[in-house]
N, C-alpha and C positions, 0 to 999 in steps of 0.2 A: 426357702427350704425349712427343714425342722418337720415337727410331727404336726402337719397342719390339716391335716386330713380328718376333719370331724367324724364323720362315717365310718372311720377304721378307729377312733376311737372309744365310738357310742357299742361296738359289737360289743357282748357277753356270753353270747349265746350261740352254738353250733347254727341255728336256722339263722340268726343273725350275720355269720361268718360266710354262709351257702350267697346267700343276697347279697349281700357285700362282693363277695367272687363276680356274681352276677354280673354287680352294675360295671365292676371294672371289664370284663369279658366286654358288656355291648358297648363300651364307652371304646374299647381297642379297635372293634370291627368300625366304629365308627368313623374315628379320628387317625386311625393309625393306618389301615388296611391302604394301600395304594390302587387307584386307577387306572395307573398308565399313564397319568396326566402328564408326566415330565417326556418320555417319549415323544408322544403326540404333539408337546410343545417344537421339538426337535425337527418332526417333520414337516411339522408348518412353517416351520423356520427356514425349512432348506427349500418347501416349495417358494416360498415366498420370496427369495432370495432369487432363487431360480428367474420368477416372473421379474421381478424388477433387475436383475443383468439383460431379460431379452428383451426389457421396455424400456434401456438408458441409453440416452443420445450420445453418449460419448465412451471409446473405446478404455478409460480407464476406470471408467464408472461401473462398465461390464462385468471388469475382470477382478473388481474388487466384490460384487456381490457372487460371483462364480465361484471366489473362492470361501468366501463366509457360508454360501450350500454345500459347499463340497465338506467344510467343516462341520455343521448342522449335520450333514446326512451321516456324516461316521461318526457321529456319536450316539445314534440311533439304537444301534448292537445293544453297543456298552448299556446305556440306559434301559433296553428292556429284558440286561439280566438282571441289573440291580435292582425290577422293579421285584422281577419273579423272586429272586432271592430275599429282599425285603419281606415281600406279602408268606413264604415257607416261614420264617422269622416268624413273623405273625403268626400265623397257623400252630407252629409250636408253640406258643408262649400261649394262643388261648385253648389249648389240649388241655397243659397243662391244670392252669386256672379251673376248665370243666372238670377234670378231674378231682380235682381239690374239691371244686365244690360238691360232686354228688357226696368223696367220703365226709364230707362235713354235714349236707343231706343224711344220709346212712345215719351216722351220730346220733342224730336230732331224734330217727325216729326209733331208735333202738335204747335211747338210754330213758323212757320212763318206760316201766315193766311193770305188768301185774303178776301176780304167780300165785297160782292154784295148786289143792294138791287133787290128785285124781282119789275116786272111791275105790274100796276095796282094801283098803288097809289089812293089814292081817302084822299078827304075834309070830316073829320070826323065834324061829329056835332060841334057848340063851346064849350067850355068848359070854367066852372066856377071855378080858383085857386084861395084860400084865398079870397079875396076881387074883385078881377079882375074877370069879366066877359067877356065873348064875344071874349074867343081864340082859333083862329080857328086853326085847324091842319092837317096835312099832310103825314095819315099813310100810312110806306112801310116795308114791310118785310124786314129782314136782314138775308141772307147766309152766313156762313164762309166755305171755303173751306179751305186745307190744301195744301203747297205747296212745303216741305222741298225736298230740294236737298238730293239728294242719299248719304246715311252715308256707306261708308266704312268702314267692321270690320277688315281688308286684310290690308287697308294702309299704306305705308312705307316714304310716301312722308312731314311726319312732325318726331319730336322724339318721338313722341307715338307708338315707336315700341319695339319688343320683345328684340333686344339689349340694350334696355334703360333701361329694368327692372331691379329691386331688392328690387322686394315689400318679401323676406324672411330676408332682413334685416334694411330698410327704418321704422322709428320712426311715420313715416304717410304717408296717402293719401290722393289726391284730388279730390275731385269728384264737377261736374259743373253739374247745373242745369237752369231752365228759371227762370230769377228772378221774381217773381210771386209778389214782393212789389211795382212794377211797372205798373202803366195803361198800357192796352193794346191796350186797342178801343177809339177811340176819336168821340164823337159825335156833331155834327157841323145843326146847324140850320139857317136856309137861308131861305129870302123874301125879295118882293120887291114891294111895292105898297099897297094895300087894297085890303081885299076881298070883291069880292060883289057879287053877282050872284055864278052861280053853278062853281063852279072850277072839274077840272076832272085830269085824272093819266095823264102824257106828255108821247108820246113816242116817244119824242125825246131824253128825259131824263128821263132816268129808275127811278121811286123814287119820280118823281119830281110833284108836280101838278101846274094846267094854267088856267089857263078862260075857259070857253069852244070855242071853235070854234077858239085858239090860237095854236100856241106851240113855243116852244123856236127855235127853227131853222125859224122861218118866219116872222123875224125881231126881232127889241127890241120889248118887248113887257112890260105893264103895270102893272102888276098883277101876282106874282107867287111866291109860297111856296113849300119847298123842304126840307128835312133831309140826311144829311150827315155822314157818318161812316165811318173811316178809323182804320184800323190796324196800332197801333204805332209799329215801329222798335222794335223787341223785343233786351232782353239784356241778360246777364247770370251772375249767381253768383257762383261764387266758394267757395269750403269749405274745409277746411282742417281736415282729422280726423284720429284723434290721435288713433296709436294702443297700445298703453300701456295707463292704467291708472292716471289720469293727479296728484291724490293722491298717488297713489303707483306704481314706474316705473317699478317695479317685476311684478305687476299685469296685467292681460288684464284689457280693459275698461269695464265698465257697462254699460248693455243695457237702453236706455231711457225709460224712463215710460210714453211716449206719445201715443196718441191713434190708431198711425198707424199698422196696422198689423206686426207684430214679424219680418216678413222677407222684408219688406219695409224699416227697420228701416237702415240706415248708422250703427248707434252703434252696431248694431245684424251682419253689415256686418263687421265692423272693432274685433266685439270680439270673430267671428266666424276662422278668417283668423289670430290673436294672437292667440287662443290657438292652433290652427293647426300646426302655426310654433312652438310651445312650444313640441310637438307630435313627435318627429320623427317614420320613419317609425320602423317598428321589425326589431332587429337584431340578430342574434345568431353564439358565437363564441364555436364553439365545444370541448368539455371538453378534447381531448388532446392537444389542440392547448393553452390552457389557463395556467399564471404560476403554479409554482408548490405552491408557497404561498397560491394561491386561491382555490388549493387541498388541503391543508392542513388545509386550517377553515372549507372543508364542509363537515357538519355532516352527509348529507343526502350519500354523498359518502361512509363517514368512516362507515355508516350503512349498506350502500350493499356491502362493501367488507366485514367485518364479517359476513353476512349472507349467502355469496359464498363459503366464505373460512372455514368458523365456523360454520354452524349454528346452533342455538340455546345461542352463546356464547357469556357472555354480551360484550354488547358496549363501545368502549371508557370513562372512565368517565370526562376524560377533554382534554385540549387542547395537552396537552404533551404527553398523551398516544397516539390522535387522528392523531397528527404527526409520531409517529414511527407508528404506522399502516401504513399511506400512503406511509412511505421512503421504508416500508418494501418492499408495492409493484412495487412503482414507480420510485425507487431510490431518496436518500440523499442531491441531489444537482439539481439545474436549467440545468444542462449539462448532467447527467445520464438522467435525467427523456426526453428529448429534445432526445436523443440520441436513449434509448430503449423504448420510448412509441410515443413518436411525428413524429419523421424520420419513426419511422415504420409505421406508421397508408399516411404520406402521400409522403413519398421517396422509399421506399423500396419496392421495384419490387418482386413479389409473380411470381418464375419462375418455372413454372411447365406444363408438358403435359398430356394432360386427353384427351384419345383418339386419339394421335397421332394429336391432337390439340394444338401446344404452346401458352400458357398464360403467358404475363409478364407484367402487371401491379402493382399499389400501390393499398391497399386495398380502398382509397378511390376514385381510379379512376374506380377499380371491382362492388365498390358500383352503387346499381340502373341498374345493365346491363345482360344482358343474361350469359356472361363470368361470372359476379361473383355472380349469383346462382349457376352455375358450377362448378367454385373453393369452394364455401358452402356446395356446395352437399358434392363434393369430398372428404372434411375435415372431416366433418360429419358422411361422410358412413365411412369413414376410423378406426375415434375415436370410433363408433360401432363397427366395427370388430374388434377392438384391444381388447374392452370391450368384446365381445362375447369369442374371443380368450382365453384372462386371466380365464373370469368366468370358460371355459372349463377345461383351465389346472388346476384351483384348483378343481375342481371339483374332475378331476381326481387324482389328491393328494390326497385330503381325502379320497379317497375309498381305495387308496393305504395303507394310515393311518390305517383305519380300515379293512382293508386286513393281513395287520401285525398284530395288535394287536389280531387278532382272533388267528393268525397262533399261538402267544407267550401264548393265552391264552389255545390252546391244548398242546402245549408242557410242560405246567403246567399243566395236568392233567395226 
């Protein structure tokens, strides 16, 4: 941490300040913006789960990956509001940023001015100030034009560039502006001689007024009144602003309570871009990849596996029943449970021909793909017919049952 941000340091300059905005803007949509990836982990996770409970040889190997999907799949929700919410997050904080930058843009190209005065000058009436009578004057319109040199958002040719940054871990930023405590315009009053007679506009000199029947280019001449404006050399001020809190360095800053609009505000920018960095993006790491410790505290698990393997049957009542549950299904150690629940979901090649078609992937590479609806199907239809099968042959047991017992009950008669 600390002010390590070369980039925010090298600005001075309003166009300097725009660019700067810039690079941290595309650097956010970059790194920060979310794809949904944590979701998507989520689903793959619960399909994959799914396929390896309907591909395990044994009745508790089943029940322990039915309830790790069942888990995966209701985390799904959750996950893609915090993706949407996340990426809104995002969205405001790089408004803001664009915003800043065009008024820092604006700035740039408004604070070098030319100013002209328009022709036609003319000898206003005299005029009476305080005590003094008999002032005569010489009004001329004044134009500003605007004349800023081309600001580069692209530019690589100072350190305000994207190598420089590290405004995700930099204590502050600087942002430059026109110093506005500063005169701009210099007004300048000029004459020479006495008025007397009608004075008119020169158009020798824009602005300027002359005797009649005179002008400044047709000698020295005796008589003339003129106003002068120039644009002073403008200057810039820089500001430092702090993205933490200057009372609590845990906290972001507070927004100022001045009267500029919300998103005008520096403080709105600086406490827009602290909590963002506070935000990481969604992540999710899928429940057979996570230790076994942290299956062992969750209740929500130890709930779906007795409602798979029991239902109706209470629930653990504390923590030491809620652990032998889990060992029961997941195995006793970090190395069983790794071994038959984790290698399986994403090492262990599901090899099998369906259709004279070979399938050999890991259930989490089957996840999401045409191959493993086919390996689902497959399992599926299978575990039905086996079910169909059993139901049959008890079926036919019982009538066998009740076949006999008829026969033993005639022979008792």
């Amino acid at each position: 941490m600390g002010d390590d941000d070369a980039a925010s340091q090298a600005v001075s300059t309003p166009c300097q300040t725009a660019r700067y905005l810039k690079l941290i803007n595309d650097e956010i949509k970059t790194t920060y913006l979310s794809d949904g990836s944590a979701a998507t982990t989520a689903v793959k996770a619960a399909v994959a789960c799914t396929i390896a409970a309907a591909s395990a040889d044994n009745t508790a190997t089943a029940v322990a990956f039915k309830a790790l999907a069942a888990i995966a799949k209701a985390d799904v929700p959750q996950l893609i509001s915090a993706t949407s919410a996340h990426n809104e997050q995002v969205a405001a904080t790089r408004e803001i940023i664009k915003i800043q930058e065009a008024v820092h843009l604006t700035d740039h190209d408004t604070a070098t001015k030319t100013i002209t005065l328009e022709s036609g000058s003319k000898l206003c009436n005299p005029l009476t100030i305080g005590s003094t009578d008999a002032i005569h004057c010489c009004n001329a319109a004044a134009k500003i034009s605007y004349t800023a040199q081309n600001c580069s958002l692209d530019s690589e040719t100072d350190d305000v560039k994207r190598s420089n940054i590290k405004w995700e871990t930099t204590d502050s930023i600087t942002l430059a502006a026109a110093d506005t405590a500063k005169p701009i315009l210099e007004a300048t009053a000029l004459s020479k001689g006495t008025v007397t007679g009608t004075m008119v506009g020169s158009t020798h000199t824009i602005g300027a007024c002359i005797s009649s029947g005179a002008d400044f280019g047709g000698g020295d001449q005796s008589n003339a009144l003129l106003p002068k404006v120039e644009h002073k050399a403008h200057s810039y001020k820089k500001t430092k602003i702090a993205l933490k809190s200057t009372g609590n360095q845990t906290a972001c800053p507070k927004i100022s309570d001045d009267s500029k609009p919300h998103q005008y505000k520096p403080t709105a920018l600086a406490a827009a871009i602290c909590q963002l960095r506070r935000t990481p993006k969604p992540a999710y790491t899928p429940p057979h990849n996570r230790p076994l410790s942290t299956l062992e505290a969750d209740n929500k698990l130890a709930e779906t596996l007795t409602d798979i393997s029991s239902p109706d049957a209470p629930l653990p009542k504390d923590a030491i029943e809620r652990k032998a549950l889990v060992h029961k299904f997941f195995g006793a150690t970090p190395e069983i449970f790794k071994q038959r629940i984790t290698d399986t979901i994403d090492k262990t090649k599901i090899d099998i021909k369906i259709r004279n078609t070979p399938i050999e992937k890991t259930p989490f590479e089957l996840a999401g793909t045409a191959d493993g609806v086919t390996v689902l199907a497959y399992y599926l239809g299978k575990e039905a017919a086996e079910k169909t099968q059993l139901s049959g042959s008890e079926e036919k047991l019982k009538q066998s049952e009740n076949t006999d017992k008829t026969e033993v009950s005639k022979d008792g008669d």
